[in-house]
C-alpha angles and dihedrals in degrees: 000000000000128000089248091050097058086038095054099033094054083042092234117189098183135019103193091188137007130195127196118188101160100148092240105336100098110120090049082053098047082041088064098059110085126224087267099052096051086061085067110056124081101189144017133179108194119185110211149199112219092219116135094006088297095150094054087045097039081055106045088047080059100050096045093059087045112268128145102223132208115190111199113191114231078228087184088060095035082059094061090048099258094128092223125167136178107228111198115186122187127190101230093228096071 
């Protein structure tokens, strides 16, 4: 079930802050929130997996529906070669 899906069917207004923590599947997941959804929420944290370029797109995707981003790097997995980051997006007007 997409993200939408969930969002439209439970008749949802406002999402204050949404975590995805998916273990590599993020941008099916962020794919599966329409243009509409994306207006009502106010802040989302994403762990993600940098395979296949996910953390420039995943933040891209952010900043195009209006969100200031901070990346934090998991620096004990990165270690260990798992290319993990925290991505915090913020609407500016909270």
């Amino acid at each position: 079930m997409a993200l939408a899906t969930l969002i439209n069917n439970e008749k949802i207004k406002k999402i204050d802050l949404l975590k995805i923590d998916v273990e590599g599947a993020e941008i099916e997941v962020m794919q599966g929130i329409k243009d509409t959804n994306w207006k009502i929420i106010k802040q989302i944290v994403i762990e993600v997996h940098d395979i296949q370029n996910a953390l420039q797109l995943v933040t891209q995707k952010l900043n195009s529906h209006g969100f200031m981003v901070n990346i934090e790097e998991n620096v004990a997995l990165n270690q260990a070669g798992m290319n993990h980051y925290y991505v915090y997006g913020v609407k500016p007007s909270l």
